[in-house]
Structure formats: C-alpha cells, structure tokens
N, CA, C and O atoms as a printed pandas DataFrame, in Angstrom:
     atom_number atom_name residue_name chain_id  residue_number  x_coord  y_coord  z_coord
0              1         N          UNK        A               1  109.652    4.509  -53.201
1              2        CA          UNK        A               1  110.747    4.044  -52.388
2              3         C          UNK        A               1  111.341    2.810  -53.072
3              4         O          UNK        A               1  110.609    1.874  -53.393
4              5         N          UNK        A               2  112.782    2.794  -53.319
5              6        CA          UNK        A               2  113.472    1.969  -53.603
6              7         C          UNK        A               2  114.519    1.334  -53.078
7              8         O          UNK        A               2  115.364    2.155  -52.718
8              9         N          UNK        A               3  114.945   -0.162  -52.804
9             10        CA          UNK        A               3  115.900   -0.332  -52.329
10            11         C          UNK        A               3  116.920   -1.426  -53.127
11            12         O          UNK        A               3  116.475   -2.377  -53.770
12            13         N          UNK        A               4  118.233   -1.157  -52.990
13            14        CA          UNK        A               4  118.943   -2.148  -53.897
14            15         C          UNK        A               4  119.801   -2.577  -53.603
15            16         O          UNK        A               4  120.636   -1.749  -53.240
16            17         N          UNK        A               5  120.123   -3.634  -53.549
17            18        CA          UNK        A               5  121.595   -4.461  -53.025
18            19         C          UNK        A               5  122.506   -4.986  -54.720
19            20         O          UNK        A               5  122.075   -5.477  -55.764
20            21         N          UNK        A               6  123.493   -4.687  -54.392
21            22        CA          UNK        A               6  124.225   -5.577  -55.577
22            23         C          UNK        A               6  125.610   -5.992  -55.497
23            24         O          UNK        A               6  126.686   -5.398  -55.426
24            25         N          UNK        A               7  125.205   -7.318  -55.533
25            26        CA          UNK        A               7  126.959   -8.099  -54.670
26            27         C          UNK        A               7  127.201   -8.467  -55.627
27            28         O          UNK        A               7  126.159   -8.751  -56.219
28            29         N          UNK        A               8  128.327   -8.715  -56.386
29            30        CA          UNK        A               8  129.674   -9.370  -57.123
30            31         C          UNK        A               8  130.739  -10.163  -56.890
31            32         O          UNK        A               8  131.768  -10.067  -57.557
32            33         N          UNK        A               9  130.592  -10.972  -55.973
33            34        CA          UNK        A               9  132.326  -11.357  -55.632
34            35         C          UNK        A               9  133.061  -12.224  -57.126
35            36         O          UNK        A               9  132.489  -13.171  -57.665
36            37         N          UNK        A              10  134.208  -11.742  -57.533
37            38        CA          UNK        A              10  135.104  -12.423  -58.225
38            39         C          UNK        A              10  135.998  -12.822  -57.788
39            40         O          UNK        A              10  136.788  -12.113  -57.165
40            41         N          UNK        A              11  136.186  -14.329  -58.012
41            42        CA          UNK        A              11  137.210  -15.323  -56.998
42            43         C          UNK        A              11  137.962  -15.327  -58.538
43            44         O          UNK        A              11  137.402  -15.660  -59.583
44            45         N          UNK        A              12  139.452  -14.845  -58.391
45            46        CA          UNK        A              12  139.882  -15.800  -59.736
46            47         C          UNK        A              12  140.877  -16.886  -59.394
47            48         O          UNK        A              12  141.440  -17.034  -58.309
48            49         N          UNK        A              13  141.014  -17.650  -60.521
49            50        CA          UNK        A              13  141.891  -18.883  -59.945
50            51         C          UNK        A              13  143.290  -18.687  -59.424
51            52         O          UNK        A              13  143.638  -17.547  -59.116
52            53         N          UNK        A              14  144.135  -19.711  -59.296
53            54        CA          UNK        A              14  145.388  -19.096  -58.480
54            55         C          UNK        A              14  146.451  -19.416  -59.481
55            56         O          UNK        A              14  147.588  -18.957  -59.379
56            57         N          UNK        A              15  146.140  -20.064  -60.275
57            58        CA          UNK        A              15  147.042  -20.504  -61.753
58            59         C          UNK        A              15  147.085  -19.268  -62.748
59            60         O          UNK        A              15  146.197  -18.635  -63.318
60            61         N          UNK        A              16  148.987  -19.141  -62.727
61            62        CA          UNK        A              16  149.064  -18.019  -63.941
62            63         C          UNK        A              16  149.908  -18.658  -64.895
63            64         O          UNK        A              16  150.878  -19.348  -64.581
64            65         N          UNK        A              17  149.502  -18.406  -66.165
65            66        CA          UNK        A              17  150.533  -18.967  -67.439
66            67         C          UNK        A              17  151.142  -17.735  -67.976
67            68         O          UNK        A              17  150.926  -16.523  -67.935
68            69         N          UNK        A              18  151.868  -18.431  -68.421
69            70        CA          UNK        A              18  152.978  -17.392  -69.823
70            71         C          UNK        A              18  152.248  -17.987  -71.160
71            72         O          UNK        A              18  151.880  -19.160  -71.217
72            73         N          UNK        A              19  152.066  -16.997  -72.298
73            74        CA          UNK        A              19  152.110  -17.370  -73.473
74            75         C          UNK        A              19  153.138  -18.133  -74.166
75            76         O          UNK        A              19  154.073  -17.494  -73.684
76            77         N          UNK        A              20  153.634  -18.869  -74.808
77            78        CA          UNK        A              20  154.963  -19.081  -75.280
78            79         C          UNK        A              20  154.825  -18.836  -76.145
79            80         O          UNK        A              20  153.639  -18.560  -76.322
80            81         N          UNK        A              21  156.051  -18.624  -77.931
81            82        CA          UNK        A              21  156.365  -18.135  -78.871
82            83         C          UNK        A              21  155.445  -19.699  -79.488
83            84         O          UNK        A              21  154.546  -19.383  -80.268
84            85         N          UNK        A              22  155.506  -20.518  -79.360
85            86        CA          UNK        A              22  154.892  -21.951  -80.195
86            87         C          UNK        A              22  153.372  -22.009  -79.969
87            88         O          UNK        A              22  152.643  -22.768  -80.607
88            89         N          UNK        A              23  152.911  -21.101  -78.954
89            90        CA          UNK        A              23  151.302  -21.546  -78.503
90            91         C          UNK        A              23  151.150  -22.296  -77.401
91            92         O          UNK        A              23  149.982  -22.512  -77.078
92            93         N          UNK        A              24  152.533  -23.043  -76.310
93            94        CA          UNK        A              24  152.032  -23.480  -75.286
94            95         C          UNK        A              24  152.001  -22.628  -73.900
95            96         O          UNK        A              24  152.422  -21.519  -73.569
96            97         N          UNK        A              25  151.444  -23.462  -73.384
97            98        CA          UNK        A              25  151.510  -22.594  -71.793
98            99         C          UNK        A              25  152.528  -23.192  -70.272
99           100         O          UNK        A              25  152.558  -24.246  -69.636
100          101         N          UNK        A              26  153.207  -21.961  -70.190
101          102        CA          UNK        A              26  154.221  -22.717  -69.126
102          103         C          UNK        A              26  153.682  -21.913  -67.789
103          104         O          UNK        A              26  153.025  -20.880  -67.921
104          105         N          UNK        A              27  153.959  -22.377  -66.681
105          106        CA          UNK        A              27  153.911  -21.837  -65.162
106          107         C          UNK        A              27  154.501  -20.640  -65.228
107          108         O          UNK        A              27  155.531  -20.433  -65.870
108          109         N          UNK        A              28  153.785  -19.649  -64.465
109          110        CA          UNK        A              28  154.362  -18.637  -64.145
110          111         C          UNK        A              28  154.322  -18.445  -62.884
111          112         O          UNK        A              28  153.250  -18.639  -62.310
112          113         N          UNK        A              29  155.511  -18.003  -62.118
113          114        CA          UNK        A              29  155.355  -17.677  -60.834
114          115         C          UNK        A              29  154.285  -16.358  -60.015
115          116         O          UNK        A              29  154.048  -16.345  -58.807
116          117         N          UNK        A              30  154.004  -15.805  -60.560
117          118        CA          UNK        A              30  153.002  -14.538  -60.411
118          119         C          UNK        A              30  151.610  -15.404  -59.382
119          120         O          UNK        A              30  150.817  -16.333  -59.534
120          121         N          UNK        A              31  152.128  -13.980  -57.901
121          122        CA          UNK        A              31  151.127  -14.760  -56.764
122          123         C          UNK        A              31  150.110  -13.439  -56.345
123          124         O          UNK        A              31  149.294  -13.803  -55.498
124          125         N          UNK        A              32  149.996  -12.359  -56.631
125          126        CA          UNK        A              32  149.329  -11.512  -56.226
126          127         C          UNK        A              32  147.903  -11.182  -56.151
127          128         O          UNK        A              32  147.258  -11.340  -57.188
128          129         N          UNK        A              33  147.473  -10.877  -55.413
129          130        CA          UNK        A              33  145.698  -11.225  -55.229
130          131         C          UNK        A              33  144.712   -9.978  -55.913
131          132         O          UNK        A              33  144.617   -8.809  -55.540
132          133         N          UNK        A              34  144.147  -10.544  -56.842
133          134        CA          UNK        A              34  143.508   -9.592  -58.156
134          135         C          UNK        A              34  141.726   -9.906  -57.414
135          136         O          UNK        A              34  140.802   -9.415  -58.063
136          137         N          UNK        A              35  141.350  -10.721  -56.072
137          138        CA          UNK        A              35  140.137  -11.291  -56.138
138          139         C          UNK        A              35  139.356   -9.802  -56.063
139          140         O          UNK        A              35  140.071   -8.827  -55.831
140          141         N          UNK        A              36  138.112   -9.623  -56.224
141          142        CA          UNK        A              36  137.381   -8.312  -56.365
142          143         C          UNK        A              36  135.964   -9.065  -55.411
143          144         O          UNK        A              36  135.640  -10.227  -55.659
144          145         N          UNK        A              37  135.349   -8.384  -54.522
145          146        CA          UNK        A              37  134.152   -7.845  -53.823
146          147         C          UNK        A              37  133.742   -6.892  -53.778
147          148         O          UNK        A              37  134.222   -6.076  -52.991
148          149         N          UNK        A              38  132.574   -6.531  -54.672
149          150        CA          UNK        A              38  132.318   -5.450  -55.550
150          151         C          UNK        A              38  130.533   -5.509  -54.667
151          152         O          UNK        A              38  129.714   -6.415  -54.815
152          153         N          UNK        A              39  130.364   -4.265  -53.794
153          154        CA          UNK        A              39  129.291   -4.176  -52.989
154          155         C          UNK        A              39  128.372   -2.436  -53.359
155          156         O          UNK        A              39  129.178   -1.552  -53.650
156          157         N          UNK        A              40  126.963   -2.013  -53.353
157          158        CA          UNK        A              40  126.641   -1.384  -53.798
158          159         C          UNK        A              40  125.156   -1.744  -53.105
159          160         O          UNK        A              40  124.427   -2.733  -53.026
160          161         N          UNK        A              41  125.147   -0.657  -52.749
161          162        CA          UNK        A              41  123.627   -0.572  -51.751
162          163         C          UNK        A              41  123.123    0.471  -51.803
163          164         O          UNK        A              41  123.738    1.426  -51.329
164          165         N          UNK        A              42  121.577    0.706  -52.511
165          166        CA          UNK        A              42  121.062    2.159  -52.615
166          167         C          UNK        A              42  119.832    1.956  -52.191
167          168         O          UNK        A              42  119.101    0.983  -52.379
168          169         N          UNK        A              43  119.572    3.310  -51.379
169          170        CA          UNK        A              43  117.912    3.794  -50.846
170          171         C          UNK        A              43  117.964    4.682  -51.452
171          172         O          UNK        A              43  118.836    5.543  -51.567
172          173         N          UNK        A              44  116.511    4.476  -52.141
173          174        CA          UNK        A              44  116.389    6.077  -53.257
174          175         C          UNK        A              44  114.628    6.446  -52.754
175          176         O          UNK        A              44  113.803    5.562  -52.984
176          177         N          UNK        A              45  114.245    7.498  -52.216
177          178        CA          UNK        A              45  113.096    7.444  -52.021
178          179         C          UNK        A              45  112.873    8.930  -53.068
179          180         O          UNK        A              45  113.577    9.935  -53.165
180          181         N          UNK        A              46  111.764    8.598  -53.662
181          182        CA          UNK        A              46  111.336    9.698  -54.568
182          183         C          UNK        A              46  110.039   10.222  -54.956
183          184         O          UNK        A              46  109.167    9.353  -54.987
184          185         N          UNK        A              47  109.668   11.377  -55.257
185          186        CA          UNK        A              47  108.492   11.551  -55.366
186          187         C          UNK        A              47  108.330   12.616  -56.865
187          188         O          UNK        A              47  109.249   13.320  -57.283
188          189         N          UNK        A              48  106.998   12.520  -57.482
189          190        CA          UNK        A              48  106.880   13.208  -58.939
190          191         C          UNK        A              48  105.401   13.758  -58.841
191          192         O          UNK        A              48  104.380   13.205  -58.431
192          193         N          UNK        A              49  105.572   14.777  -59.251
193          194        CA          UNK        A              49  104.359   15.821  -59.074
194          195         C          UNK        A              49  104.132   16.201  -60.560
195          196         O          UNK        A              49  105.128   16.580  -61.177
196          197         N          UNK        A              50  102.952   16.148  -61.206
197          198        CA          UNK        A              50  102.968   16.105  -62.939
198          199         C          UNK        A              50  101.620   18.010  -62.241
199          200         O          UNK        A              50  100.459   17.727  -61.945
200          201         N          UNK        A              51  101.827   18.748  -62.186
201          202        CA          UNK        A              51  101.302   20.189  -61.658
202          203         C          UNK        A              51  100.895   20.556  -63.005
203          204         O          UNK        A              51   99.904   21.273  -62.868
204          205         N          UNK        A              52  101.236   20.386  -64.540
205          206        CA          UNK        A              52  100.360   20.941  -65.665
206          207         C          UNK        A              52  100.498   19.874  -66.885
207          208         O          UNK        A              52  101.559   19.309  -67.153
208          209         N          UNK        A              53   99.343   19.687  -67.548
209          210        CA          UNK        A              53  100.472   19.100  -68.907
210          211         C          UNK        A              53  101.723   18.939  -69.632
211          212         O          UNK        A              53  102.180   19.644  -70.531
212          213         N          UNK        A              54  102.265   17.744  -69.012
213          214        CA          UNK        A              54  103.683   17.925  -69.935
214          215         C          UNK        A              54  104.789   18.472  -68.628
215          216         O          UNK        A              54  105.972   18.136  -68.590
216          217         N          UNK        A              55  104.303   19.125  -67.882
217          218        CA          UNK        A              55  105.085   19.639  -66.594
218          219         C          UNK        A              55  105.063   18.770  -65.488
219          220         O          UNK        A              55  104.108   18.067  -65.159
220          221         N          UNK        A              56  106.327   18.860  -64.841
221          222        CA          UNK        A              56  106.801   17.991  -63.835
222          223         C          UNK        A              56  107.811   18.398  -62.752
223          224         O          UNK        A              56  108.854   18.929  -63.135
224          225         N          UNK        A              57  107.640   18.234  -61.631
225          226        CA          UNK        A              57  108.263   18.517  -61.200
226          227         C          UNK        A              57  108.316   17.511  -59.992
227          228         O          UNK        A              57  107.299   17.171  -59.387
228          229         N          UNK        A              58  110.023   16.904  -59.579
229          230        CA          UNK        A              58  110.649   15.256  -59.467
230          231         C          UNK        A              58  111.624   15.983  -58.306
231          232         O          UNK        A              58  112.332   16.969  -58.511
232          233         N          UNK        A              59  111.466   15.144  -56.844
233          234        CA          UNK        A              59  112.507   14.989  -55.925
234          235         C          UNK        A              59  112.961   13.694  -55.530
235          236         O          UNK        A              59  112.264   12.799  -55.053
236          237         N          UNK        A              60  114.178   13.668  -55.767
237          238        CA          UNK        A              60  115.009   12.189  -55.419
238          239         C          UNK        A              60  115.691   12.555  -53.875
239          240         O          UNK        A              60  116.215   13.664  -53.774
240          241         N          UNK        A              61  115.694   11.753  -52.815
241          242        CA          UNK        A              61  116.649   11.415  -52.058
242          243         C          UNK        A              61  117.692   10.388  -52.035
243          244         O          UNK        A              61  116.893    9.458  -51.927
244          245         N          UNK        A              62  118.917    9.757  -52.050
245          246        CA          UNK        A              62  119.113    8.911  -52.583
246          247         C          UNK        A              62  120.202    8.686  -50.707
247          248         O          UNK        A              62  120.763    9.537  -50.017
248          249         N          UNK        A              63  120.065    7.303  -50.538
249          250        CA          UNK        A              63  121.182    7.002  -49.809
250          251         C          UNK        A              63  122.126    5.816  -50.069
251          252         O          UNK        A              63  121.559    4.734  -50.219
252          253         N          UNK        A              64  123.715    5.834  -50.164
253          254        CA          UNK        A              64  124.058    4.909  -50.751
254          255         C          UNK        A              64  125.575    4.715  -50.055
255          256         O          UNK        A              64  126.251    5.572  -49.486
256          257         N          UNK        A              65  125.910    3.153  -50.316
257          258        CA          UNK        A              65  127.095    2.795  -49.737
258          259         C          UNK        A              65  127.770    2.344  -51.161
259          260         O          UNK        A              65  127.150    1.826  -52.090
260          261         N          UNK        A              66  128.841    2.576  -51.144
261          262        CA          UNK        A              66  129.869    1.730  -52.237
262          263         C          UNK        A              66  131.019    1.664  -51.705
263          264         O          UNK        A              66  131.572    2.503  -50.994
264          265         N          UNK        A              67  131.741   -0.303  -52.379
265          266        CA          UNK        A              67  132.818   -0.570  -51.641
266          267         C          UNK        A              67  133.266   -1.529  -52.775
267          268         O          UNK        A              67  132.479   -2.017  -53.586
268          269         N          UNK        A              68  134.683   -1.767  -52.757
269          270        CA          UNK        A              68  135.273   -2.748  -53.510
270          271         C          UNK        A              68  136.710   -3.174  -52.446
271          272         O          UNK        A              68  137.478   -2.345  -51.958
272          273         N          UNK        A              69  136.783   -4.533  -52.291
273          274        CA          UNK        A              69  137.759   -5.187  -51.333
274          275         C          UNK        A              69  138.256   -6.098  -52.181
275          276         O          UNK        A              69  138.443   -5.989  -53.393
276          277         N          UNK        A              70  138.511   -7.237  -51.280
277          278        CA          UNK        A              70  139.209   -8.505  -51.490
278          279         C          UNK        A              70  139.150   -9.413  -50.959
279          280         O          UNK        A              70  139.976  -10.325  -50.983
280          281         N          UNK        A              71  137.632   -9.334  -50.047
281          282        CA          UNK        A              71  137.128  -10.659  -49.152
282          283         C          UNK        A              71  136.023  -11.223  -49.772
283          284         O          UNK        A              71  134.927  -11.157  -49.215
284          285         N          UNK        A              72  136.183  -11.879  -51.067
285          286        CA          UNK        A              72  135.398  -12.721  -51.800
286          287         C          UNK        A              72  135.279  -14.491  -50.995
287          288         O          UNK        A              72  134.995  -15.615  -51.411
288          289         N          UNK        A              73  135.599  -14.007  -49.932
289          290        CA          UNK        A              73  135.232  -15.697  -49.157
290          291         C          UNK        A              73  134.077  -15.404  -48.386
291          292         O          UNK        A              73  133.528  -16.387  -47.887
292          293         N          UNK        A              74  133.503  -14.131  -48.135
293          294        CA          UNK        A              74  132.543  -13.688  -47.104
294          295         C          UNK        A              74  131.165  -14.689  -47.341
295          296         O          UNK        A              74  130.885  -14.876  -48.525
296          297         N          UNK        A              75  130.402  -15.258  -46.462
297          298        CA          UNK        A              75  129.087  -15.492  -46.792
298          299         C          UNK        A              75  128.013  -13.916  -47.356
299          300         O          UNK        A              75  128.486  -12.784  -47.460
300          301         N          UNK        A              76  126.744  -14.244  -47.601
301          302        CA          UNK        A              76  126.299  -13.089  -48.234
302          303         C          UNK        A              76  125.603  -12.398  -46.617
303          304         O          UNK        A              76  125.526  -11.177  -46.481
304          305         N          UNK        A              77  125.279  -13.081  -45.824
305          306        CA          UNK        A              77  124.872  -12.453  -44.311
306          307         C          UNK        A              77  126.383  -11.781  -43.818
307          308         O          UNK        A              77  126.500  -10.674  -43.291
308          309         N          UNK        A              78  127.393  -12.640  -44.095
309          310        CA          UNK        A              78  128.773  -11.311  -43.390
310          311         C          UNK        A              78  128.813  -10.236  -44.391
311          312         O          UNK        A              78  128.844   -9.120  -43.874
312          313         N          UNK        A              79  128.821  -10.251  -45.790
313          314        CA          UNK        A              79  129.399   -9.112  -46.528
314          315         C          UNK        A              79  127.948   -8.344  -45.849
315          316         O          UNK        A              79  128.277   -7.477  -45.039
316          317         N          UNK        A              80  127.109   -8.419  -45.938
317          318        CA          UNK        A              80  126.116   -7.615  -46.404
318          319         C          UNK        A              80  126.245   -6.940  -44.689
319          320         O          UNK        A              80  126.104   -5.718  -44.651
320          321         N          UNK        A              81  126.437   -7.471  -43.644
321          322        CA          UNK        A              81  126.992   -6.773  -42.794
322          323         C          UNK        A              81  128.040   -6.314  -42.568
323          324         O          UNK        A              81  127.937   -5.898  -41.414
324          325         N          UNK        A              82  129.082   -6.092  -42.943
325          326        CA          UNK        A              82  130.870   -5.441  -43.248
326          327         C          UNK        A              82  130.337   -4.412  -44.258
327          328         O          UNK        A              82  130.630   -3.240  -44.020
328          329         N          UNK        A              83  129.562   -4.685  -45.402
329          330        CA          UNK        A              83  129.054   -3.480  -46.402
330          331         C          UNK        A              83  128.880   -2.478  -45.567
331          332         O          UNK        A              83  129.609   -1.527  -45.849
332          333         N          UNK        A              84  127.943   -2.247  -44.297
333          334        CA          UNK        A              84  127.314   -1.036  -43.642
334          335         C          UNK        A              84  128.860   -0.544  -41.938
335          336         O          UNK        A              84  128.692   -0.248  -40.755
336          337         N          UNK        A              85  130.119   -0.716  -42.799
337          338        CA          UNK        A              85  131.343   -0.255  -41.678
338          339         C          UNK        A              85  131.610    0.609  -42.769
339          340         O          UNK        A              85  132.324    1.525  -42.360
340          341         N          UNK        A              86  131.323    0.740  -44.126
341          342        CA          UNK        A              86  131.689    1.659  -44.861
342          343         C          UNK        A              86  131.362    3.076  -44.881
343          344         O          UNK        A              86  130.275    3.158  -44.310
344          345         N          UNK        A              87  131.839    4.532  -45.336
345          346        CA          UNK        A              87  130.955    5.334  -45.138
346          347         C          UNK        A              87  129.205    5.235  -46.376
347          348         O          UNK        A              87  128.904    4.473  -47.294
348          349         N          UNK        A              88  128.470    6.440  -45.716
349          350        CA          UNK        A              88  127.190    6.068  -46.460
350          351         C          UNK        A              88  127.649    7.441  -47.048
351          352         O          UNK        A              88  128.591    8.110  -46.623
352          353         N          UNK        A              89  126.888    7.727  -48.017
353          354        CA          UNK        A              89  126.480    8.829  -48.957
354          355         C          UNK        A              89  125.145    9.645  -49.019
355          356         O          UNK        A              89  124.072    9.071  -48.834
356          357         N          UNK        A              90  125.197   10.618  -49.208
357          358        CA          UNK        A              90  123.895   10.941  -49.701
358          359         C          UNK        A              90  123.345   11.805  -50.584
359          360         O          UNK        A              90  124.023   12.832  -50.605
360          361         N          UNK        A              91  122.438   11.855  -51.312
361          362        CA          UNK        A              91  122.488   12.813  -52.731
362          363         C          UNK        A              91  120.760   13.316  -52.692
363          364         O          UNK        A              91  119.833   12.528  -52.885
364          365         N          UNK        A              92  120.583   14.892  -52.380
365          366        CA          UNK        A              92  119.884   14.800  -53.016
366          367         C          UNK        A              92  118.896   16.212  -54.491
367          368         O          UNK        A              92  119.066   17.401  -54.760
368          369         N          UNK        A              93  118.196   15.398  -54.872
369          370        CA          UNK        A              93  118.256   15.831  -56.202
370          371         C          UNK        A              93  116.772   16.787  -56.490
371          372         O          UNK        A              93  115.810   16.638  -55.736
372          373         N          UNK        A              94  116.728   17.664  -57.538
373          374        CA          UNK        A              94  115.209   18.495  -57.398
374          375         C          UNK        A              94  115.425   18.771  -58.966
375          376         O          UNK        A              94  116.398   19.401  -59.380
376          377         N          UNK        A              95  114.185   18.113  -60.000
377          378        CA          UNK        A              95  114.251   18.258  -61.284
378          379         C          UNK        A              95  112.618   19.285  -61.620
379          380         O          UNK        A              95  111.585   19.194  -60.956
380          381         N          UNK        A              96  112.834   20.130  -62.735
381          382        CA          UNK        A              96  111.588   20.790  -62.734
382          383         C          UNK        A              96  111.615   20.781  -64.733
383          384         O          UNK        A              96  112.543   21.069  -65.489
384          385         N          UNK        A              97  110.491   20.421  -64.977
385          386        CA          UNK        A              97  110.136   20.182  -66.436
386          387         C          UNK        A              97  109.305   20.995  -66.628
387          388         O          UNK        A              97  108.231   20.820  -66.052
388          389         N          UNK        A              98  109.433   21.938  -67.318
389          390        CA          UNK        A              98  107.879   23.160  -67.929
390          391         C          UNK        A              98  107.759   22.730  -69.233
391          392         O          UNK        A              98  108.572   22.418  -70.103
392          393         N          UNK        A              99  106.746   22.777  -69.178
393          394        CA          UNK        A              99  106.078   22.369  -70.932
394          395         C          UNK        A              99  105.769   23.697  -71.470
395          396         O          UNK        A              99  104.710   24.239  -71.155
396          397         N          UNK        A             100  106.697   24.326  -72.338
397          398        CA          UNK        A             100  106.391   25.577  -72.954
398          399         C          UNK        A             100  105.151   25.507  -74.641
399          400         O          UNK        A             100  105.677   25.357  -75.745
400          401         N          UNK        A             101  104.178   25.591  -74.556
401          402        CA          UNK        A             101  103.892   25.987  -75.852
402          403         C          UNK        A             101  104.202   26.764  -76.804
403          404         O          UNK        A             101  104.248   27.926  -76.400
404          405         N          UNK        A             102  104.504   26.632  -78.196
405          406        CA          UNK        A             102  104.974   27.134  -78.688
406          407         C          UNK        A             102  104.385   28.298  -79.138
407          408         O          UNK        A             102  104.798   29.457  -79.184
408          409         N          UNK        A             103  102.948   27.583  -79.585
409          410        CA          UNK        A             103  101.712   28.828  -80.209
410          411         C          UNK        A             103  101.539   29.424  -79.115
411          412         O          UNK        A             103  101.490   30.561  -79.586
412          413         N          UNK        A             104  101.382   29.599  -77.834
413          414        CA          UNK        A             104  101.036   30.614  -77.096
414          415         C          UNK        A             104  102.185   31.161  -76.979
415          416         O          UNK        A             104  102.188   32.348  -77.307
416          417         N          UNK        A             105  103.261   30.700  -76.599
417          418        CA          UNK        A             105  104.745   31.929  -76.712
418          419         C          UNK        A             105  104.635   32.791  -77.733
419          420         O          UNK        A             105  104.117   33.898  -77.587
420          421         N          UNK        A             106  105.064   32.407  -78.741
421          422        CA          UNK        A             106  104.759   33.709  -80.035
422          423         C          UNK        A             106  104.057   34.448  -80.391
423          424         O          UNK        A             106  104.169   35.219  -81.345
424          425         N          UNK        A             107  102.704   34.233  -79.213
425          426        CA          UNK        A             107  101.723   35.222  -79.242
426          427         C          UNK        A             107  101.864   36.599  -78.106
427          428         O          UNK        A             107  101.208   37.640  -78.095
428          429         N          UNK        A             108  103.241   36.042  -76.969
429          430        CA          UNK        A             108  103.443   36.540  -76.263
430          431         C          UNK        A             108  104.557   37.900  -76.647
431          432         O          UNK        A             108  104.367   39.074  -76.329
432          433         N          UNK        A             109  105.644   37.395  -77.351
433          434        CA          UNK        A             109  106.132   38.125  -77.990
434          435         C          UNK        A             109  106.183   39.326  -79.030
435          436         O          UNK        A             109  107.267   39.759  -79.420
C-alpha cells in the first residue's frame, strides 16, 4: 500500500519586461495570471505473487486525483482539502511474467 501527495504551487512575480534592441529592460504592460497549483494524489495498493522461478504474477489498484488551477495562495490544509472536490480516478492493472526456458522448449518442439 502506497500513498502520495504532491503539491507544487508556482507564484510568479507580477513584473513583465520587454527585451530591448541595446540589452535593456523596459515595463511592459502584460497583466494576465500564468500562477500554476499543480496537485496529484495517489493510492496505489498492490500485490506480487513470484508462483515459479523467474515468474510473476502483479495486481495494481491505483486511486488517483489530478488537478492544475490558479489558487497558489491556498494554505497546504485548504488545497489539500479543495484537491478531494475534484473527480477521483481509478485504474486497475493485472501483469503476468512466465519465465520460459529455453533448453526445455526445444526439447518440446
């Protein structure tokens, strides 16, 4: 069982420049809000069964929220509660590994 939180907020500043042709920097009027709150929350519960040498066989459940906004002022107790108004996801997964020998195959053939 796994669980994972991963918060990001990017605040960027509110100052925009122009390049100029000489290398200086003049004011630019440009006001539009680029801030990013970048949220990501996974329950992965899983289990692995090793049934022969080399063989495996792996079930994942996975449950997960993902969100990207623009309320980078949130404390981490509000985002992390506004994170769970999002929808949740869920995935799940069934992997099977056989370990074939080679010398006994070609004896089969």
């Amino acid at each position: 069982m796994t669980l994972r939180h991963y918060w990001s907020p990017v605040d960027y500043d509110d100052n925009f420049y122009l390049l100029e042709y000489d290398g200086s920097l003049s004011n630019n009027p440009y006001f539009e809000n680029h801030n990013i709150n970048y949220n990501l929350w996974n329950f992965d519960l899983s289990y692995s069964w090793e049934f022969a040498p080399g063989s495996q066989l792996s079930v994942l459940y996975r449950n997960s929220i993902f969100n990207i906004d623009d309320n980078t002022d949130l404390s981490f107790v509000d985002n992390f509660s506004n994170m769970f108004n999002y929808p949740l996801y869920n995935n799940f997964s069934l992997k099977l590994i056989y370990y074939l020998d080679y010398n006994k195959v070609k004896t089969w053939i």
